[in-house]
C-alpha positions as CSV (number, residue, x, y, z in Angstrom):
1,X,91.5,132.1,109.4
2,X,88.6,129.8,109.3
3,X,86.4,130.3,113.0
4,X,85.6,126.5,113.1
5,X,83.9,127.1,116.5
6,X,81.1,129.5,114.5
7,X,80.2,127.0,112.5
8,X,76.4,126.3,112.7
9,X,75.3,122.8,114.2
10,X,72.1,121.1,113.0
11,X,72.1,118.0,115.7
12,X,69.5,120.2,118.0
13,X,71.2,119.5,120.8
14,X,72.1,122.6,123.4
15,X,75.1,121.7,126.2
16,X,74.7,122.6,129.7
17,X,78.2,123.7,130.2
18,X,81.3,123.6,127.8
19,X,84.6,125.0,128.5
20,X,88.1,124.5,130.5
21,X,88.5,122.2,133.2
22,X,91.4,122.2,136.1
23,X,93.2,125.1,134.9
24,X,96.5,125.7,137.4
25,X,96.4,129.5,138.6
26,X,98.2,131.1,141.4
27,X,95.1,133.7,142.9
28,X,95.0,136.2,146.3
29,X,92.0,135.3,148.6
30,X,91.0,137.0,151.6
31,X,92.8,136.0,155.4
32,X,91.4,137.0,158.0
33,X,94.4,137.6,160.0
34,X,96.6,139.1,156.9
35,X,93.4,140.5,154.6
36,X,95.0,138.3,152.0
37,X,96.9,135.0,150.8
38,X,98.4,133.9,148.1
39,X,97.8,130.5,146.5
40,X,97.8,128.4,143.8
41,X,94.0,127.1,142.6
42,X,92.1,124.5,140.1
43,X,89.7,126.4,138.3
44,X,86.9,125.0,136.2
45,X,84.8,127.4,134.2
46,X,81.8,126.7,132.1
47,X,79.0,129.0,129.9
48,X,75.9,127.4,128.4
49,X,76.1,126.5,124.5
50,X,73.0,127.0,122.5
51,X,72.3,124.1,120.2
52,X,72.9,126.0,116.9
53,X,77.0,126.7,117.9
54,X,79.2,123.7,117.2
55,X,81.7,124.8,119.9
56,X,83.2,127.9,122.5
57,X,86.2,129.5,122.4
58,X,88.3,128.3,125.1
59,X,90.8,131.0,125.1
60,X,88.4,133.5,125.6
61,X,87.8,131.5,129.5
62,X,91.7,132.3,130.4
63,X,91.1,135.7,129.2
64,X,88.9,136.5,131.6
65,X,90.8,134.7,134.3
66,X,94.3,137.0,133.4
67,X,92.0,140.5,133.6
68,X,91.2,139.7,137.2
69,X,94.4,137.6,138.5
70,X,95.6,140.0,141.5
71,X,91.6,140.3,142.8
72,X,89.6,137.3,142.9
73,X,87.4,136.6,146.0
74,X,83.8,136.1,147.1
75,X,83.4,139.7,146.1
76,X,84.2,139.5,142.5
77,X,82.8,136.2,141.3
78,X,79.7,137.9,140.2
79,X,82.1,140.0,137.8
80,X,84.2,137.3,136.4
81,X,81.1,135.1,135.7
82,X,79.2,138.1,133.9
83,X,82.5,138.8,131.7
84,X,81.9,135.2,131.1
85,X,78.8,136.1,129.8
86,X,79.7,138.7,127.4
87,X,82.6,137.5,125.9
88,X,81.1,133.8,125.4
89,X,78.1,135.2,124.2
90,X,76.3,133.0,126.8
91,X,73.3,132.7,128.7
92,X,75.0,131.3,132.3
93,X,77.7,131.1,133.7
94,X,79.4,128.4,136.2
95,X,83.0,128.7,137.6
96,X,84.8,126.5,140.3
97,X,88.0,127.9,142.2
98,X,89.4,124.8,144.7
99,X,92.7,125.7,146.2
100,X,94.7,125.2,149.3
101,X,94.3,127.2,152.6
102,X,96.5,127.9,155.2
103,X,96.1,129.0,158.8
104,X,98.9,129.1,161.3
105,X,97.8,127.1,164.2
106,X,99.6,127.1,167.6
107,X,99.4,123.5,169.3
108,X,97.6,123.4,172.4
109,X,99.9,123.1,175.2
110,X,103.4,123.9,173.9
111,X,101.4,126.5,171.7
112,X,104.3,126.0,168.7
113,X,103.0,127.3,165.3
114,X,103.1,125.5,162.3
115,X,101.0,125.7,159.2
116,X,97.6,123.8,158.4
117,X,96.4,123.0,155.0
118,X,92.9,123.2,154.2
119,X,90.8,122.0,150.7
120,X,88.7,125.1,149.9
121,X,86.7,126.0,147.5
122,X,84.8,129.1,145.6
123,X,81.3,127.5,143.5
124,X,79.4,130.4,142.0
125,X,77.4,130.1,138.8
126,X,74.7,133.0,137.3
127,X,71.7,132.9,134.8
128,X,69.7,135.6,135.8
129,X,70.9,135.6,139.5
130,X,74.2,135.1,140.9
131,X,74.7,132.1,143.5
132,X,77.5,131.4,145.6
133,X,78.8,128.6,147.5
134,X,81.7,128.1,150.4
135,X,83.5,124.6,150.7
136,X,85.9,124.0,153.5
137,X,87.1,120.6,153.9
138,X,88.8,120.1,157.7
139,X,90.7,117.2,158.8
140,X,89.4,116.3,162.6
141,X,90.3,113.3,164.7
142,X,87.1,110.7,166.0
143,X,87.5,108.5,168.8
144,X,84.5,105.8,168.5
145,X,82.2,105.9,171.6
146,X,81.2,101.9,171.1
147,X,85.1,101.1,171.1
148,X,85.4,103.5,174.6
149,X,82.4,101.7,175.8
150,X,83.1,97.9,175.1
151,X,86.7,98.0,175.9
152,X,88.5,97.5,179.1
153,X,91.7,100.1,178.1
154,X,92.0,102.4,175.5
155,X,89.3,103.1,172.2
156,X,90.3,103.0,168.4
157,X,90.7,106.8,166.7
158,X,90.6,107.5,163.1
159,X,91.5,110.6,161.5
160,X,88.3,112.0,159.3
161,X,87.4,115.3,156.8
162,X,84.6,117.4,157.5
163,X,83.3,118.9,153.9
164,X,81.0,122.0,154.9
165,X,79.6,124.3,152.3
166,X,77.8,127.5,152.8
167,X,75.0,130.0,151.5
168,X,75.6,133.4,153.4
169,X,74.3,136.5,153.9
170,X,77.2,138.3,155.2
171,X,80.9,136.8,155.1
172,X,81.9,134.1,156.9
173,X,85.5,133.4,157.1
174,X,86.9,130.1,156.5
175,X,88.8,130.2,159.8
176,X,85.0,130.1,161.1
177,X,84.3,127.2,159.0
178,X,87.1,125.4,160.1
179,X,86.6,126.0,163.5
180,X,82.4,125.3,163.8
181,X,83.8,121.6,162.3
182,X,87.2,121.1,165.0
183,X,84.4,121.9,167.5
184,X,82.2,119.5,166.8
185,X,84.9,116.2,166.6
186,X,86.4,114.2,169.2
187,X,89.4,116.8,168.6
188,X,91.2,119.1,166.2
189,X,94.4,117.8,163.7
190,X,97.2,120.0,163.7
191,X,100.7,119.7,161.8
192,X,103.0,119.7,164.5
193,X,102.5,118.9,167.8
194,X,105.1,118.1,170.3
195,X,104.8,115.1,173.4
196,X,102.8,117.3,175.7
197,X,100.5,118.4,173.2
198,X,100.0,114.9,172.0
199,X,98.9,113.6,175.5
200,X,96.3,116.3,175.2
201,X,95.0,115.4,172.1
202,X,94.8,111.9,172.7
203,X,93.2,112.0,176.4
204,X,90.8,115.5,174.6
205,X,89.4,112.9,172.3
206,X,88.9,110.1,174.9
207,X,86.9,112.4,176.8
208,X,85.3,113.5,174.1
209,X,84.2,109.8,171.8
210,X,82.3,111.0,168.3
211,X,80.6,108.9,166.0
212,X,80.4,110.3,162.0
213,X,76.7,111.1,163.0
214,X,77.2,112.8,165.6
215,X,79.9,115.1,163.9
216,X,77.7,115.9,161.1
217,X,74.7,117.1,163.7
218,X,77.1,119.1,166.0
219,X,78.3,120.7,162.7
220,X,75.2,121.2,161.7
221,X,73.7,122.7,165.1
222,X,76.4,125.4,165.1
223,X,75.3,126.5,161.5
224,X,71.5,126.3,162.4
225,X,72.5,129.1,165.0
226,X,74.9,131.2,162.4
227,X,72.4,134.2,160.9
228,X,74.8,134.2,158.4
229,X,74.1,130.8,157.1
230,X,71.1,130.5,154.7
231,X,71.5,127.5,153.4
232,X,74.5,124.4,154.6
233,X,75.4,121.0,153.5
234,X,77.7,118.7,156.4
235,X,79.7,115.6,154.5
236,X,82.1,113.2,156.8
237,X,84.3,111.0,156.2
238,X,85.8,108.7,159.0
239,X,89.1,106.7,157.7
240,X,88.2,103.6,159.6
241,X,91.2,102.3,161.7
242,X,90.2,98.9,162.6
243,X,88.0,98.3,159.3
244,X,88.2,97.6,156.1
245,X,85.8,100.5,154.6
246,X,85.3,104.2,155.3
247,X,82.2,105.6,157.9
248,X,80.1,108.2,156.3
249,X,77.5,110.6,157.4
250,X,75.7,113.8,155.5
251,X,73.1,116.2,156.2
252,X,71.7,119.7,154.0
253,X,69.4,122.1,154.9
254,X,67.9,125.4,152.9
255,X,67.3,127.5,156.6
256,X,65.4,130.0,153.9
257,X,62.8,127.1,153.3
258,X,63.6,125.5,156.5
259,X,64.4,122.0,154.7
């Protein structure tokens, strides 16, 4: 049969990435507590495309993807991306693995368990050196210090996301990630949480009011102190209660050029 894809182009024009987008794959990630999880991800994965090919082989992308379903993990990115590489004939790499995470959290007073979702997510790409980024998005709870301070009874909350991602050295587990961000907001979100736990949480984040700048600097203070960090990025997002728009805050820093 006729290899269309082969076909030489004469437009000049080399791509930056081409390939499959939001592929549905169930993968096993590391847990801290269990060594592993199972879930199901999103996967994006790209190669380079020099200007003289017309077009990739998509298939070739799931390919890859089906030789290392049962291990995929911080560890073996670097080996997907370079049997990328090879069997695209390609120059670099890029793949994107977003899935759900799930830690069992006991609430705080009753100390029932239930499970927490969190937005993950694996970035690595490699030319001639392999890069690798951690994304953990956790859902926190603000309480707005003006509100405390101007009114007579109560403050207005708003439930927010924290979007941290991660350069490292060593491993960091996303149960770390998760917990630097539930540290530095007015309080943490949980699943289930009975009466007792909720008066808590509500009188925890009265004491402690958070604006979105100040959760993306006590964020970003707890990673400035992680050796294992080398370079960060803090995004928040406040769902306003009481307004009309969302609050947002960010702040990145490469701690290897201290910028």
């Amino acid at each position: 049969m006729k290899d269309i894809q082969n076909e030489k182009d004469t437009r000049n024009i080399p791509l930056n990435k081409v390939g499959v987008n939001s592929i549905l794959y169930p993968i096993q990630v590391l847990d801290k507590e269990n060594k592993h999880q199972h879930t199901v991800a999103r996967i994006n994965m790209y190669v380079n495309l020099p200007k003289e090919f017309r077009g990739t082989h998509m298939s070739r992308f799931v390919e890859v993807l089906d030789e290392h379903q049962n291990n995929m993990s911080i560890h073996t990115l670097e080996q997907i991306l370079d049997d990328m590489k090879i069997k695209l004939d390609a120059n670099a790499a890029h793949i994107e693995v977003r899935f759900p995470y799930f830690i069992f959290k006991k609430a705080p007073i009753s100390k029932i368990k239930s499970f927490m979702n969190y937005d993950c997510a694996f970035i690595a790409s490699k030319e001639e050196k392999f890069d690798f980024m951690l994304e953990v998005n956790t859902p926190v709870h603000n309480l707005c210090p003006c509100s405390k301070e101007i009114s007579d009874v109560s403050a207005h909350n708003q439930r927010g996301v924290a979007k941290v991602q991660i350069r490292m050295n060593k491993l960091v587990w996303i149960e770390e990630v998760v917990e630097i961000s539930e540290q530095s907001a007015s309080a943490p979100v949980y699943s289930l949480l009975k009466r007792e736990d909720e008066k808590y949480i509500t009188e925890t984040a009265y004491a402690h009011p958070r604006f979105v700048e100040d959760l993306v600097r006590n964020i970003s203070i707890k990673l400035d102190q992680e050796q294992r960090v080398t370079f960060y990025s803090v995004e928040a997002v406040n769902f306003e209660s009481i307004h009309n728009h969302n609050a947002y805050a960010f702040y990145k820093k490469d701690k290897r050029l201290n910028k």
